[in-house]
C-alpha positions in Angstrom: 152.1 66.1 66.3 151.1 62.6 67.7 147.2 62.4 69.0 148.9 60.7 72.1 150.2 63.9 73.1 147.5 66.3 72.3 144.1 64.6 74.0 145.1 65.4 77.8 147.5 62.5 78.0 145.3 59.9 76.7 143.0 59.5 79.1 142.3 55.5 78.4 145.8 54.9 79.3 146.5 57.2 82.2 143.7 55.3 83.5 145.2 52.0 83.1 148.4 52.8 84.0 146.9 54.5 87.1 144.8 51.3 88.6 146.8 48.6 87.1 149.3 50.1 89.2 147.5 50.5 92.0 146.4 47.0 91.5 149.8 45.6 91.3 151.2 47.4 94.4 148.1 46.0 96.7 146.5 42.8 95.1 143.5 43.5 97.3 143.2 46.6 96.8 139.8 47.2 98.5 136.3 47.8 96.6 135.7 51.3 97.5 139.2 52.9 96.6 139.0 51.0 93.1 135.9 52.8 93.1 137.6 56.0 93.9 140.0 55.6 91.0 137.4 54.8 88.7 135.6 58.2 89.3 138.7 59.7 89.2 138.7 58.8 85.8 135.5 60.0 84.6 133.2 57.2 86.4 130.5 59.2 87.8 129.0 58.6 91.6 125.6 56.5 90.6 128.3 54.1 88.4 130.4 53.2 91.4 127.8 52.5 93.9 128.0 49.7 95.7 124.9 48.3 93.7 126.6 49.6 90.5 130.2 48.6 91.4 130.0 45.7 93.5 132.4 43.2 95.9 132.1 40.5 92.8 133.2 43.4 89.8 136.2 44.5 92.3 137.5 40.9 92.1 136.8 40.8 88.7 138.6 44.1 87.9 141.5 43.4 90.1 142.3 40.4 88.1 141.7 41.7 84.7 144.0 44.2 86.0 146.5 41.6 86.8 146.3 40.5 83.8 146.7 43.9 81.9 150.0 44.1 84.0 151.5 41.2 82.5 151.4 43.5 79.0 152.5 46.8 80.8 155.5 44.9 82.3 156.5 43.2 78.5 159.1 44.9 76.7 159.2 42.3 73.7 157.2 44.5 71.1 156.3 41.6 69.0 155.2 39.5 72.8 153.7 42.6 73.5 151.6 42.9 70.4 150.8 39.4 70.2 149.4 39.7 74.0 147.3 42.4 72.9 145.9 40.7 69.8 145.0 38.1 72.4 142.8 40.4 74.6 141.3 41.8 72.1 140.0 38.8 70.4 139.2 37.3 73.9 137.0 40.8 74.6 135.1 40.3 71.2 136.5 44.1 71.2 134.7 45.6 68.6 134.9 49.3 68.4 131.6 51.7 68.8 130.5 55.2 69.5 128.8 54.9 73.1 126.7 57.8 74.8 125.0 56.9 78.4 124.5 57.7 82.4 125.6 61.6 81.5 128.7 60.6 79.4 129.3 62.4 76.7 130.0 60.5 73.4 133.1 58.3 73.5 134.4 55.2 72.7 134.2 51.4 73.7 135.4 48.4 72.6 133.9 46.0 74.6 130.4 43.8 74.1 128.2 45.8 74.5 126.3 48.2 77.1 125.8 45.3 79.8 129.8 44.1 79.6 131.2 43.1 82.8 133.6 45.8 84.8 136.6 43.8 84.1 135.8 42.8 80.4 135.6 46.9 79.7 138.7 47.1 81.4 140.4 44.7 79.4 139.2 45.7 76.3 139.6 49.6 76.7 142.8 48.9 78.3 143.9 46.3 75.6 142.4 48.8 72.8 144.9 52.0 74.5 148.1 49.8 74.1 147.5 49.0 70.6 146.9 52.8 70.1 150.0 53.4 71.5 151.7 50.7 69.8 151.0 51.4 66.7 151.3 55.3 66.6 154.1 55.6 68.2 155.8 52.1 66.7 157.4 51.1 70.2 156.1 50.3 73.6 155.1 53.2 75.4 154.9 52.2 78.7 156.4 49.9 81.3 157.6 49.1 84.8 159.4 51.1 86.9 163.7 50.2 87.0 163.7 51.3 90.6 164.5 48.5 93.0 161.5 48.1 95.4 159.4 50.0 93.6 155.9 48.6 91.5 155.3 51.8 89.7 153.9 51.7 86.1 154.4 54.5 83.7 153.7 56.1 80.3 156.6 56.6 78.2 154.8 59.0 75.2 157.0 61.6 75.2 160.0 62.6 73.3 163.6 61.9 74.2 165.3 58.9 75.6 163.3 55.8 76.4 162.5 56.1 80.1 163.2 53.4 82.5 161.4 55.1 85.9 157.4 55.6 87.3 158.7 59.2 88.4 161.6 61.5 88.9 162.0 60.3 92.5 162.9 57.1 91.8 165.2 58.3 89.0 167.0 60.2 91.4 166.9 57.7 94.2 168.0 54.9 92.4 171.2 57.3 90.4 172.4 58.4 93.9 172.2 55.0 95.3 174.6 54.0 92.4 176.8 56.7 92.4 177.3 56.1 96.4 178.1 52.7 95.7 180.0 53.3 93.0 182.3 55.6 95.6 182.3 53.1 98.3 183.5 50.7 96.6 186.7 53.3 94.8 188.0 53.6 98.2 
C-alpha cells in the first residue's frame, strides 16, 4: 500500500495544500491566522509568536506560498517536475533528520536550523510534491474545476482523477450543468 496513504494523509502536503490555499484565496492573509495554520500543523505556540513568527516572515511565507501555487495549479507532469527540480535546487534542499523546540524527530529539507519561514516552506513543500510525484507517478494534487472557487486539493487516493477541492463543489458545479443543460432542451 502506498506510504502516501498510510502516514495520516501525509502531513507535509495537507499542510501545503491547506495554507497555499488559504494563501491563494486571501493574498493578505493576515500574520496571526498564518500563524494559526501553522500550529495547526504541528507548529507549536513559542514558534508562532510574534517574535518567532513575525510581520516580515508572513510576507515572506505568503509569497513563497504564491509561488508553491503556481506548481499546485500545473497539470503538465513534466512542467511540473521541472518546477519542482527548480525549488529544490533554489532551497539548497538537502534532506536531514531534525529534532528541536519539543518536536519529535522528522524531516527537513531546507539549510539548516536558522532557514527563513518561507525557504522551509518551499523546500518542505517542494520536497512533498516530488514525494508524491514520484510514488504515485502522476500529479496528485491540483486546483479546484469549480467556477469561483480557489480551492486546492490532494488527489492520493484511488479511483478517477479528481477535478474538485470538495464534494460541495462537485455537486454544485454537476447541478448547475445539468440545469442548464435542461434550460437550454426546452
Amino acid at each position: 500500500m502506498s506510504n502516501v496513504r498510510t502516514q495520516q494523509g501525509f502531513r507535509p502536503a495537507r499542510r501545503l495544500i491547506e495554507i497555499a490555499g488559504a494563501v491563494r484565496r486571501e493574498p493578505a492573509l493576515s500574520r496571526a491566522e498564518l500563524a494559526g495554520l501553522l500550529a495547526r500543523h504541528g507548529e507549536t505556540a513559542g514558534d508562532v509568536t510574534e517574535e518567532g513568527f513575525t510581520e516580515a516572515d508572513a510576507v515572506d511565507l505568503r509569497a513563497a506560498a504564491g509561488r508553491l501555487v503556481d506548481v499546485l495549479t500545473e497539470t503538465d507532469i513534466d512542467r511540473a517536475a521541472r518546477a519542482i527540480n527548480a525549488l529544490l535546487s533554489e532551497c539548497g534542499a538537502r534532506p536531514r533528520l531534525s529534532c528541536h523546540d519539543g518536536h519529535a524527530w522528522h524531516l527537513h529539507v531546507d539549510r539548516g536550523e536558522d532557514a527563513s519561514w518561507a525557504d522551509w516552506f518551499l523546500a518542505s513543500g517542494a520536497m512533498a510534491l516530488a514525494q508524491l510525484l514520484s510514488e504515485l507517478g502522476r500529479i496528485a494534487w491540483g486546483a479546484c474545476a469549480a467556477p469561483g472557487c480557489a480551492g486546492l486539493f490532494l488527489d492520493t487516493g484511488p479511483g478517477a482523477v479528481r477535478r474538485y477541492c470538495s464534494p460541495a463543489c462537485a455537486s454544485r458545479t454537476r447541478v448547475a450543468a445539468h440545469r442548464r443543460r435542461r434550460r437550454e432542451a426546452r
